[in-house]
C-alpha positions as CSV (number, residue, x, y, z in Angstrom):
1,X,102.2,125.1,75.3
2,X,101.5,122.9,77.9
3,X,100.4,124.5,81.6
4,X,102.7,123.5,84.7
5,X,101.8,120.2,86.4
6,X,103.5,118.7,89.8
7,X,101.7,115.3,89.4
8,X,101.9,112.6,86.7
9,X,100.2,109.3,86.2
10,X,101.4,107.2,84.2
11,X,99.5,104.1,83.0
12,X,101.6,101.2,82.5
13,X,100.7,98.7,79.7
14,X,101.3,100.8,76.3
15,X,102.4,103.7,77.9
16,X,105.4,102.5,79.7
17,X,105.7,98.8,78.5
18,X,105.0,96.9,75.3
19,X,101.9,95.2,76.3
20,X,101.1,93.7,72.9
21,X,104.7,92.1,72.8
22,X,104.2,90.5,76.6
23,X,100.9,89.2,75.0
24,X,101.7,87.4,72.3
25,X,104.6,85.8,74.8
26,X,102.0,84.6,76.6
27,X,99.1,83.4,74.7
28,X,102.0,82.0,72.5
29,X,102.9,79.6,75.5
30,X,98.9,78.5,75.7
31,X,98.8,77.7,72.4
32,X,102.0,76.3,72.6
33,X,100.3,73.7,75.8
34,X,97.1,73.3,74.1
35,X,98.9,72.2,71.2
36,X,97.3,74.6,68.9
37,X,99.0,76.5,66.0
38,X,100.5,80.1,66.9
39,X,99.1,81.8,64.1
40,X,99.0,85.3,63.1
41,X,94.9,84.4,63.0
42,X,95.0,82.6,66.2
43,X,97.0,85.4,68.2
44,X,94.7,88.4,66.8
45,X,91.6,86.6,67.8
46,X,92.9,86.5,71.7
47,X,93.8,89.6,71.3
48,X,90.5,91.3,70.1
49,X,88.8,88.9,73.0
50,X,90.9,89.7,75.4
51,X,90.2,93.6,74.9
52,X,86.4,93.3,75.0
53,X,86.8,91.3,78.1
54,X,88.5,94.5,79.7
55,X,86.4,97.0,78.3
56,X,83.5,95.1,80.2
57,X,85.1,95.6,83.3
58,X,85.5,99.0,82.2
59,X,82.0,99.6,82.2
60,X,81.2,97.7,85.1
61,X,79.6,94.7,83.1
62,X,82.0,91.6,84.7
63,X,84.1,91.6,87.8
64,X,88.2,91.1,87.3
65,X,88.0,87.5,88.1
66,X,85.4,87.0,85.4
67,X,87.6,88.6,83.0
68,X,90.0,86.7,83.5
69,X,89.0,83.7,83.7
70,X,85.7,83.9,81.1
71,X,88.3,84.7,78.2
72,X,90.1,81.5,77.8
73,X,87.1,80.0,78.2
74,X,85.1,81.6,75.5
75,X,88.8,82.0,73.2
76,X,89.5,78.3,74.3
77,X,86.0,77.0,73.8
78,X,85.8,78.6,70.2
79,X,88.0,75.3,69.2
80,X,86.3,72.9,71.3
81,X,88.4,72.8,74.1
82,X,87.0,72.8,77.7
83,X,89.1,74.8,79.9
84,X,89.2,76.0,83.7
85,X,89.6,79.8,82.8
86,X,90.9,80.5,86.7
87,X,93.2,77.6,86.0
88,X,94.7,78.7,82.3
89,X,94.8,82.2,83.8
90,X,97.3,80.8,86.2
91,X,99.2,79.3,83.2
92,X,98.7,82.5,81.1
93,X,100.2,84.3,83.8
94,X,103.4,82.6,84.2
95,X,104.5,83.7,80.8
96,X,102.9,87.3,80.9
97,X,105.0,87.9,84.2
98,X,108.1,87.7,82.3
99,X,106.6,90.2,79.6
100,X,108.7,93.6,80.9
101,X,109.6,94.8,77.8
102,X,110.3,98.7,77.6
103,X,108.9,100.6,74.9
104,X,111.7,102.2,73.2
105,X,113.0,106.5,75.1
106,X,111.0,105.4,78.2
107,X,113.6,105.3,80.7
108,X,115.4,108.3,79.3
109,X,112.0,110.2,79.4
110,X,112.0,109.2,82.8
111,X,115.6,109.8,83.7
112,X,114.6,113.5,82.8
113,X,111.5,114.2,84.4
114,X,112.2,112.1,87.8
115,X,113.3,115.9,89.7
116,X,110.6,117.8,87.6
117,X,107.3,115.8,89.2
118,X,106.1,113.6,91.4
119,X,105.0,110.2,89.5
120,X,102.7,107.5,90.0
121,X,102.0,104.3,88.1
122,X,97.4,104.3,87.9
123,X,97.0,100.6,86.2
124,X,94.3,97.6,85.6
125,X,95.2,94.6,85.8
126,X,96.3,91.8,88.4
127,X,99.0,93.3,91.2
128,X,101.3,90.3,91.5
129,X,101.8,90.6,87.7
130,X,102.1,94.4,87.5
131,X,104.5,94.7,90.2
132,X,106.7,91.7,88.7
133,X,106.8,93.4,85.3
134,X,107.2,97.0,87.3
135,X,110.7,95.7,89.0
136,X,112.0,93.2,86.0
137,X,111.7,96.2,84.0
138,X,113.5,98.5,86.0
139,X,110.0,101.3,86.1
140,X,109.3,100.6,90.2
141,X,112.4,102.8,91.1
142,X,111.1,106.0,89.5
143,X,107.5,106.2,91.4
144,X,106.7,107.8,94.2
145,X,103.4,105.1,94.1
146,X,101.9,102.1,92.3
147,X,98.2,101.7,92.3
148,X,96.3,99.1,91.0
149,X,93.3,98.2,90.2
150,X,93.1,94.9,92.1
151,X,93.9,97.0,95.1
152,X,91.8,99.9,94.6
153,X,88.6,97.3,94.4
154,X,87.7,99.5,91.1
155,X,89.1,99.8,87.6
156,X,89.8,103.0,85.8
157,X,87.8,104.8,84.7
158,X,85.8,104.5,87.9
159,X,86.1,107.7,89.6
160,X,86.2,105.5,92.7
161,X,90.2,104.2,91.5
162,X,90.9,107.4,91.2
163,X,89.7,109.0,94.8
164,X,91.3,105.9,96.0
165,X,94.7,106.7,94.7
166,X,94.5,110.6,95.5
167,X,93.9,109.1,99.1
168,X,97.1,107.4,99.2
169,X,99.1,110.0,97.6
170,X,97.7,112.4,100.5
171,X,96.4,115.1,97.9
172,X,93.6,116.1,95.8
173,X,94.4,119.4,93.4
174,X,93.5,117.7,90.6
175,X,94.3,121.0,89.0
176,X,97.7,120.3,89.2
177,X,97.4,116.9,87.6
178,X,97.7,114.6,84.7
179,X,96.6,111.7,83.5
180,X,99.0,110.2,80.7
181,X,98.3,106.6,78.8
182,X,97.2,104.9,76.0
183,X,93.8,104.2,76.2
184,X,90.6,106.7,75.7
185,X,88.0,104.6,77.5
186,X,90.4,104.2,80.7
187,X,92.9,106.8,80.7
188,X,91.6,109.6,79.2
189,X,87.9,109.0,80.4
190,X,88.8,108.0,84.2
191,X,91.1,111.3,84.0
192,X,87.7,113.3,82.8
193,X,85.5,112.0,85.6
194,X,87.3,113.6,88.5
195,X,88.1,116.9,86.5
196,X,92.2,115.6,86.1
197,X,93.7,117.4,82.4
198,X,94.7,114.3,80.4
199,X,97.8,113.3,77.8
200,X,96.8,111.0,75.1
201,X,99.3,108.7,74.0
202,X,98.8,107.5,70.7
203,X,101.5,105.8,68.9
204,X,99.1,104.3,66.0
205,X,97.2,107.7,65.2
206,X,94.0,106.4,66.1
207,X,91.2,109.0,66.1
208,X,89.5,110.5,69.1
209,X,86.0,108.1,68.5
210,X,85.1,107.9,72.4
211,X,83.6,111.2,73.5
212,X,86.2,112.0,75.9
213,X,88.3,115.2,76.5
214,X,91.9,115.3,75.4
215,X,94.0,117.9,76.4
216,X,96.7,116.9,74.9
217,X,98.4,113.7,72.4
218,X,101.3,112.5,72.1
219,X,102.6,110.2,68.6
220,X,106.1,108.8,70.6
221,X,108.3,109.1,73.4
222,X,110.0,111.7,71.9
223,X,106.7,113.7,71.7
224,X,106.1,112.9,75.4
225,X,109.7,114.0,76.4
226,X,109.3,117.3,74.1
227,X,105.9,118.3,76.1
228,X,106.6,117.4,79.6
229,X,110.4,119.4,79.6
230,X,109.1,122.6,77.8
């Protein structure tokens, strides 16, 4: 039985939207330019890249605008190209701003719960492309706020992102709080460090390998819809 809540945020990419389909739109249209095959191979290894490039920021190691541009570099560099990674960024980017695609119940879950709470959108990432993908996809009308990382001037799971966005909201009772997305190191973690309960949203079953505090998990939508209306 879940406790009563008046705040939810919600991360964005694999939570709300189908991140890994908006990626493999966009590092399709790279390869695609760099006249390089679209392989299965090819596609996994800038996937896997790309995610260690996040988790640095994560932990501090890199800034955002090394991450983003060091990854083509390194993924582009592994086949002997020389790249400007600001520059294929910019390219990347084009495509990945068209990526809005809605994992499957998502509006409906949010068509139900709009009265119930007050909701807010706590993402990484770059904030031209998050708000893009926020309003193709229809998501910006149902949030009372948007933060981002690239405004905050921290990622999650900085507690720093996170006193940032209860600043904007006007409220801190984290007690009444949760943190709801897809990923243990940013999610679930930033949600521990400021003392917020968290919802772990795990579509794939993956197990609980990163130290952090659930207090709750989630397999699908329909398990999302089923725990925030009881």
């Amino acid at each position: 039985m879940m406790k009563q809540y008046e705040v939810l945020l919600f991360d964005v990419d694999g939570t709300l939207l189908d991140f890994d389909k908006a990626e493999e739109q966009g590092i399709e249209s790279l390869l695609f330019r760099y006249k390089l095959p679209a392989t299965e191979e090819n596609k996994k290894k800038y996937h896997e890249l790309n995610k260690k490039y996040w988790q640095k920021l994560e932990k501090g190691e890199l800034t955002r605008d090394q991450v983003l541009s060091l990854r083509f570099e390194e993924f582009f560099g592994d086949f002997g190209i020389s790249v400007d990674g600001t520059e294929v960024d910019g390219q990347y980017r084009e495509a990945l701003n068209r990526g809005a695609f809605l994992i499957e119940g998502v509006t409906e879950l949010l068509e139900t719960i709009k009265e119930r709470y007050e909701l807010y959108i706590v993402t990484n990432g770059v904030a031209e492309t998050q708000y893009k993908r926020l309003k193709a996809s229809g998501l910006d009308r149902y949030f009372k706020g948007i933060f981002i990382s690239e405004e905050a001037g921290f990622p999650k799971p900085r507690p720093e992102f996170f006193r940032y966005c209860f600043e904007k909201m006007g409220r801190r009772d984290v007690e009444h709080m949760l943190i709801i997305g897809d990923s243990l190191t940013s999610d679930i973690r930033g949600g521990n460090a400021v003392g917020m309960d968290t919802l772990w949203y795990n579509p794939h079953g993956q197990k609980n390998t990163a130290g952090v505090c659930v207090n709750y998990e989630a397999e699908s939508v329909k398990d999302l819809t089923r725990l925030l209306t009881n």
